[in-house]
C-alpha positions as CSV (number, residue, x, y, z in Angstrom):
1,X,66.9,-77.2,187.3
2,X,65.1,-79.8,189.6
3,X,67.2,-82.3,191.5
4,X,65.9,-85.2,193.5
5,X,68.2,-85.9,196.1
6,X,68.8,-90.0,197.1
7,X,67.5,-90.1,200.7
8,X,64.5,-92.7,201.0
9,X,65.4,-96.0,202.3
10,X,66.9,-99.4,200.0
11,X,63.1,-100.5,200.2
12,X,61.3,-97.1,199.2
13,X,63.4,-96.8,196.0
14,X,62.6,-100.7,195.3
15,X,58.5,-100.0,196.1
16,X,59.3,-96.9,193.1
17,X,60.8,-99.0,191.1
18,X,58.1,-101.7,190.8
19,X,55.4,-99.6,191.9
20,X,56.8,-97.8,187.9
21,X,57.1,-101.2,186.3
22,X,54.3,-102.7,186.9
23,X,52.4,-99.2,185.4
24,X,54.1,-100.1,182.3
25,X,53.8,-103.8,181.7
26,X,50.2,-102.8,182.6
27,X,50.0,-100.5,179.9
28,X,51.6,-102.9,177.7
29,X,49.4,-105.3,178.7
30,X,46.2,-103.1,177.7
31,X,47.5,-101.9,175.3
32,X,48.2,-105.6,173.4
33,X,44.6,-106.6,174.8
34,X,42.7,-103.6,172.7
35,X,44.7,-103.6,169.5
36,X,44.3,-107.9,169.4
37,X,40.8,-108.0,170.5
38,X,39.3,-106.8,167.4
39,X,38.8,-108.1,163.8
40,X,42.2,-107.3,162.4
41,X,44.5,-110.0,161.9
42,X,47.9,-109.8,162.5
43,X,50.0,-110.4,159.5
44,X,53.5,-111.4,161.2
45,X,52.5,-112.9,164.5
46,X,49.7,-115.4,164.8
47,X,47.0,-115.3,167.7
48,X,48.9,-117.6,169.8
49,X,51.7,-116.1,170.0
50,X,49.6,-112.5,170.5
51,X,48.1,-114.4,173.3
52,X,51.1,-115.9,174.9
53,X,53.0,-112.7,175.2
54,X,49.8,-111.0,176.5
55,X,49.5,-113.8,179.2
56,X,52.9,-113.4,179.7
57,X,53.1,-109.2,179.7
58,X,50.2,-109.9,182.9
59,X,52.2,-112.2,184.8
60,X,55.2,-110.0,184.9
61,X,52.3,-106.9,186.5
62,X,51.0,-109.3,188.8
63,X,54.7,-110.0,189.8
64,X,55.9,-106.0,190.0
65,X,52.9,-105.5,191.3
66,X,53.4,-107.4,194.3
67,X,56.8,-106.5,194.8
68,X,55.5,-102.7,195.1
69,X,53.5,-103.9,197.4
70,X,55.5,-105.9,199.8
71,X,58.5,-103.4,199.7
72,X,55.3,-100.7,200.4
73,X,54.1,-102.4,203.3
74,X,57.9,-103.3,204.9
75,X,59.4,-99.7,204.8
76,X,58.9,-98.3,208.1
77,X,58.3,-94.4,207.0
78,X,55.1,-94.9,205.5
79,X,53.8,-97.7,208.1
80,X,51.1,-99.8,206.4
81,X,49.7,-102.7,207.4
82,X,49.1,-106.1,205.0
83,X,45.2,-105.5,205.7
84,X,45.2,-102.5,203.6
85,X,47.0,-104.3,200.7
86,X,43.9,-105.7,200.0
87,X,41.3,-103.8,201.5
88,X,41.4,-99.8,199.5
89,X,40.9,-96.9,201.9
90,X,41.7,-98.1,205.2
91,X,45.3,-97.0,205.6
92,X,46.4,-93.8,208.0
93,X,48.9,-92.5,204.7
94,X,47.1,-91.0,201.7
95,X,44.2,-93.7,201.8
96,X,42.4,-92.6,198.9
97,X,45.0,-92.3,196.4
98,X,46.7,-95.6,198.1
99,X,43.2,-97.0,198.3
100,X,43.2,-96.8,194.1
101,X,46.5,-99.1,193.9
102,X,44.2,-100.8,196.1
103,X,41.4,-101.7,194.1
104,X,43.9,-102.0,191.0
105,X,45.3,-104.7,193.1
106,X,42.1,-106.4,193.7
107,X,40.7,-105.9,190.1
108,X,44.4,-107.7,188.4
109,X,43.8,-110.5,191.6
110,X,40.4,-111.3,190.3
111,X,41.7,-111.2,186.6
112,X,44.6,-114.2,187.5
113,X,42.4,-115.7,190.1
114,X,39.8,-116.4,186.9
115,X,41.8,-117.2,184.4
116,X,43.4,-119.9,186.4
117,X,39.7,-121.3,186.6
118,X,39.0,-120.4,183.2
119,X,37.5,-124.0,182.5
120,X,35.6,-124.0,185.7
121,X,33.7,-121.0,185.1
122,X,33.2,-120.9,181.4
123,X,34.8,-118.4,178.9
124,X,31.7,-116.1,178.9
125,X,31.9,-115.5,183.1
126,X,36.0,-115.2,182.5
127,X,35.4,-112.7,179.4
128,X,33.4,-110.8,182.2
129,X,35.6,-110.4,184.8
130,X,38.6,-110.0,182.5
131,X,37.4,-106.7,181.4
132,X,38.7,-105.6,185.0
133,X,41.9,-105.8,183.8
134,X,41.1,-102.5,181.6
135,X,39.2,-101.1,184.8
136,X,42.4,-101.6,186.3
137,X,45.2,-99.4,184.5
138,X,43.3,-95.5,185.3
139,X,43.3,-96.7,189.0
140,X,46.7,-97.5,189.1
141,X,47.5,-94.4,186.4
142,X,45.4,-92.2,189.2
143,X,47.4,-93.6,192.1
144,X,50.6,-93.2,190.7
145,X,50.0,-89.7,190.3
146,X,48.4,-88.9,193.5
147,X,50.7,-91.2,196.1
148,X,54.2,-90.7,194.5
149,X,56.1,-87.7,195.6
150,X,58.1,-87.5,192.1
151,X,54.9,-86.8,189.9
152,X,56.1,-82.6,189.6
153,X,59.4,-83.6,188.1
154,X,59.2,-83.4,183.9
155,X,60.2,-87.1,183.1
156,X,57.3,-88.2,185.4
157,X,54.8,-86.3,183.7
158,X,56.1,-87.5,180.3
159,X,56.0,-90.8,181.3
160,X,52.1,-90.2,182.0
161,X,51.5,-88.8,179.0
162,X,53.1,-91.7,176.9
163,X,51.0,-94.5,179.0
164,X,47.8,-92.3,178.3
165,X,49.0,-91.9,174.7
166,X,49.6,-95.5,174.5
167,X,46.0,-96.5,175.8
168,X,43.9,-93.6,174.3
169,X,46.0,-94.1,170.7
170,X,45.1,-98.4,170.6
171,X,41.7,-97.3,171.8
172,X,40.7,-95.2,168.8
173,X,42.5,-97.9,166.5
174,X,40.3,-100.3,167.8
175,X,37.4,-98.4,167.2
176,X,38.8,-97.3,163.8
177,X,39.0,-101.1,163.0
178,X,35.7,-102.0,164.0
179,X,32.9,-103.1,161.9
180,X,28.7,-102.5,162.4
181,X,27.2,-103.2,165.8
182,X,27.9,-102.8,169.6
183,X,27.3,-99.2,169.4
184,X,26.6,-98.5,173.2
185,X,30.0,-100.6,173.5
186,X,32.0,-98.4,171.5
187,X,30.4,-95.1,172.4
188,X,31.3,-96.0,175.7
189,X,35.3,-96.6,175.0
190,X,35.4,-93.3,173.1
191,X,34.0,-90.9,176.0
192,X,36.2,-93.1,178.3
193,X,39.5,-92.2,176.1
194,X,38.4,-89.0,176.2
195,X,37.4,-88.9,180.2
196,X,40.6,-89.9,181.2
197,X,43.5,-87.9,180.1
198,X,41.1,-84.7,180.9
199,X,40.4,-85.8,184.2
200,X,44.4,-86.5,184.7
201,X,45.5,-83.0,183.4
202,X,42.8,-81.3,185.6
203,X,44.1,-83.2,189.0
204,X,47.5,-82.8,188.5
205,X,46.7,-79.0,187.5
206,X,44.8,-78.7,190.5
207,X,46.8,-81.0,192.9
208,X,50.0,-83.0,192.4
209,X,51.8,-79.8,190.7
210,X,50.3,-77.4,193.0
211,X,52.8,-76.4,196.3
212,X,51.5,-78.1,198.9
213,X,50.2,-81.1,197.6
214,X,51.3,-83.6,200.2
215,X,50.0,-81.8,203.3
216,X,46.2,-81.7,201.2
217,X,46.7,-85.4,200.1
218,X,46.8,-86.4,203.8
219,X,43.7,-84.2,204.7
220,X,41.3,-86.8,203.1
221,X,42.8,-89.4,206.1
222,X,40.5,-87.3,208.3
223,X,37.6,-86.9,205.8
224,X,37.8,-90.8,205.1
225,X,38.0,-91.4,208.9
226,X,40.9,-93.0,208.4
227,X,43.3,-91.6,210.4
228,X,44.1,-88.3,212.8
């Protein structure tokens, strides 16, 4: 039986905690984008209300989001700076699998940063950039896995495997539900839900849940020049 005994600081357990939030209101939030984006109707719930609590479910990530963040960049073991909040791949711990929270970060920033403008820039330049917000969940998914040091316990990995299930599962409903047309478009989101859980299983196969995983995680600091 695995144990996980309680010795990280007040401010680690509190960059866990929203760090695991924020992964799944994300996944919420994806998942409520793709199953209301398409020509279905809901029959209980009208639009507005669909679009309400979707606005809403990405507020609440933006807000978990940060407070991973802050809490990250404040506890003194791990030693990041603000810069690298913002900018992926520049930090001295783990910088590539920090460096995807990174760009997650960035890509959910650009989403809220548009759709405050939304009238500014006109719905077909916001549609655009709002499609980051999808982008954004198998960076996060991907840095979750590689930067936390719980990923080998069971409970984690179910917990990946429900988000993917979530995702992939209102992926193919989508595409079940849609009509003629946009071919590329939906060829595209079907080797995607397929690309994804496969490339999960093989890296955690290969290197979370292999014995030695944090010592090989901080080998690509030297390979990304990032650190000693």
């Amino acid at each position: 039986m695995t144990t996980l005994a309680l010795t990280g600081s007040p401010l680690w357990y509190a960059s866990r905690v929203g760090g695991t939030l924020a992964l799944i209101l994300l996944t919420a939030t994806v998942v409520l984008g793709i199953a209301s984006g398409g020509r279905t109707e809901p029959r209980r719930i009208g639009r507005f209300e669909v679009g309400l609590l979707h606005r809403n479910l990405s507020l609440l990530t933006v807000v978990f989001l940060l407070v991973h963040v802050v809490t990250a960049v404040l506890d003194p073991f791990v030693r990041l700076s603000w810069t690298v909040s913002v900018i992926p791949f520049g930090a001295s711990y783990r910088p590539l699998w920090l460096g995807l929270g990174t760009v997650a970060l960035d890509l959910l920033l650009a989403v809220l940063v548009t759709s405050a403008l939304r009238r500014r820039i006109g719905v077909r330049r916001w549609k655009a950039v709002h499609w980051l917000a999808y982008a954004a969940w198998p960076f996060a998914l991907f840095h979750s896995a590689g930067t936390g040091t719980d990923t080998r316990l069971p409970l984690q990995l179910w917990f990946f495997a429900a988000c993917l299930v979530a995702v992939v599962g209102a992926v193919w409903w989508r595409l079940a539900q849609a009509g003629p047309g946009r071919l590329a478009g939906r060829l595209v989101a079907a080797v995607t839900a397929l690309a994804v859980p496969v490339l999960l299983a093989g890296f955690l196969a290969a290197g979370p849940l292999q014995p030695g995983w944090a010592q090989r995680a901080a080998v690509t600091t030297v390979l990304l020049g990032g650190g000693r």
